[in-house]
N, C-alpha and C positions, 0 to 999 in steps of 0.2 A: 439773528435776523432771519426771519422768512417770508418767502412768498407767498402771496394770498391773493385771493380773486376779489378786485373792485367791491364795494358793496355800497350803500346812500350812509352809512355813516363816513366812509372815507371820504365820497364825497362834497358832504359839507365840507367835512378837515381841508380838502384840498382846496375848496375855494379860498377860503379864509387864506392864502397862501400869496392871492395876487392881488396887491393895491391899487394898478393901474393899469392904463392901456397897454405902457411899455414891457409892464412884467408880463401880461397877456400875450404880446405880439412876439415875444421873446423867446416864451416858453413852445404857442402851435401857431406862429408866423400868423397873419393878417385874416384868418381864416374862424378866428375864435370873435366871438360877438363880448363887447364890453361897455358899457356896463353889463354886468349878467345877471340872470334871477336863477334859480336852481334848475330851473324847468330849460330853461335856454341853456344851460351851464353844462347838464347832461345830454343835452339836442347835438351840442357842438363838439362833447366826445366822440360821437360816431362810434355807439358803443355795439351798435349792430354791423362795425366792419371790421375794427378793432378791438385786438382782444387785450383787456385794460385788466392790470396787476399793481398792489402796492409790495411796497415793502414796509414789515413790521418790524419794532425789536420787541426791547422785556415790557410787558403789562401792555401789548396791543399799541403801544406809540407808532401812529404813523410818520413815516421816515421819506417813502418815496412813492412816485407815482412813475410808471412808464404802460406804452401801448407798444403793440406791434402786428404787424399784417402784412402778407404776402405782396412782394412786387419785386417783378423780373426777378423769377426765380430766387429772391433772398429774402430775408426774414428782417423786416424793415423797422427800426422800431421808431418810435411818435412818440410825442411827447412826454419826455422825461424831466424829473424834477424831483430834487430835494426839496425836503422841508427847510425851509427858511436857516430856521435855528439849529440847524443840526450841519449845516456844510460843510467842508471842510475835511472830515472825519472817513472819508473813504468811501461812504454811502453810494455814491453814484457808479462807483465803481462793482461793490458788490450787485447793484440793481441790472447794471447794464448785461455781467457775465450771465445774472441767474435769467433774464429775459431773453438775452441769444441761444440760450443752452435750451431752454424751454420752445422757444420760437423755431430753432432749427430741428430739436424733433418734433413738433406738431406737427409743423409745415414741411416737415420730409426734405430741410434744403441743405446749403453747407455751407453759405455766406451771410453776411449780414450787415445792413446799411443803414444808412439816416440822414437828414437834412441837420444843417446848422445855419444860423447868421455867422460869418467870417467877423463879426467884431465880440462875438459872445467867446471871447480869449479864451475864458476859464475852460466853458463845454470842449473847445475845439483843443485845449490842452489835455483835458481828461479824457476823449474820444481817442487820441494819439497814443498816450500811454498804453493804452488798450488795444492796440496796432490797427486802428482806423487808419484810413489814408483816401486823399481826398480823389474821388473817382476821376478816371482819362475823361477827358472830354470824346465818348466814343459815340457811333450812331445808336446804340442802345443807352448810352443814358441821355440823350437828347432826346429822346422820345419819352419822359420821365412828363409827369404833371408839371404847367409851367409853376417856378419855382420863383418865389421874391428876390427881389433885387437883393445882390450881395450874400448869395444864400448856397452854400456848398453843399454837394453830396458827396460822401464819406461810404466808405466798403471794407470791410474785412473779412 
């Protein structure tokens, strides 16, 4: 598996990925437009804030998608996601290391966070193996973009 830099063939692949509003709002919370056309599809990436990586295996198979951008000092990563057909298998795990690892020398930082929904079990179980842990309620992370109901921020 390696990292590779976004490109328009990935992202048709990724579309193809969400059938509904709920896998939409799941994946970049209420913030992604759905139904989508490609044009709206990569508007709503925020690919000029965000710096967007897949991950490949053998023969160029797209595996995973994740983003990440600087805030309060950490190296923040956006929306991540397996390929549908491929879960299970550790994917998220290798995606998340090689985007903090990458993320934290870009961005010159030494932490790194993320938004969840508190009912996406599975993300919140695979963030924790990873030693995520769900942030203090301190006056720096209140000051954070308001955040969807039910929607935790995570730090390691």
């Amino acid at each position: 598996m390696t990292l590779q830099s976004l490109n328009n063939t990935h992202i048709i692949e990724l579309m193809s990925w969400f059938n509904d509003q709920h896998d939409i709002t799941q994946w970049a919370f209420p913030y992604f437009r759905y139904p989508f056309t490609a044009q709206t599809f990569i508007e709503d990436l925020n690919l000029d804030v965000s710096t967007s990586f897949v991950l490949v295996g053998q023969q160029n198979v797209l595996l995973a998608f994740g983003q990440y951008y600087q805030q309060k000092n950490k190296c923040h990563l956006a929306r991540l996601i397996v390929n549908p057909i491929r879960r299970g298998e550790g994917i998220a795990a290798t995606l998340i290391k090689a985007l903090c690892k990458h993320g934290q020398l870009n961005l010159n930082v030494n932490d790194c966070s993320l938004f969840v929904y508190k009912n996406n079990l599975a993300a919140v179980s695979a963030y924790k193996k990873l030693g995520f842990k769900v942030a203090a309620n301190t006056p720096e992370n209140q000051n954070l973009s308001p955040l969807p109901e039910n929607c935790v921020h995570m730090v390691k």
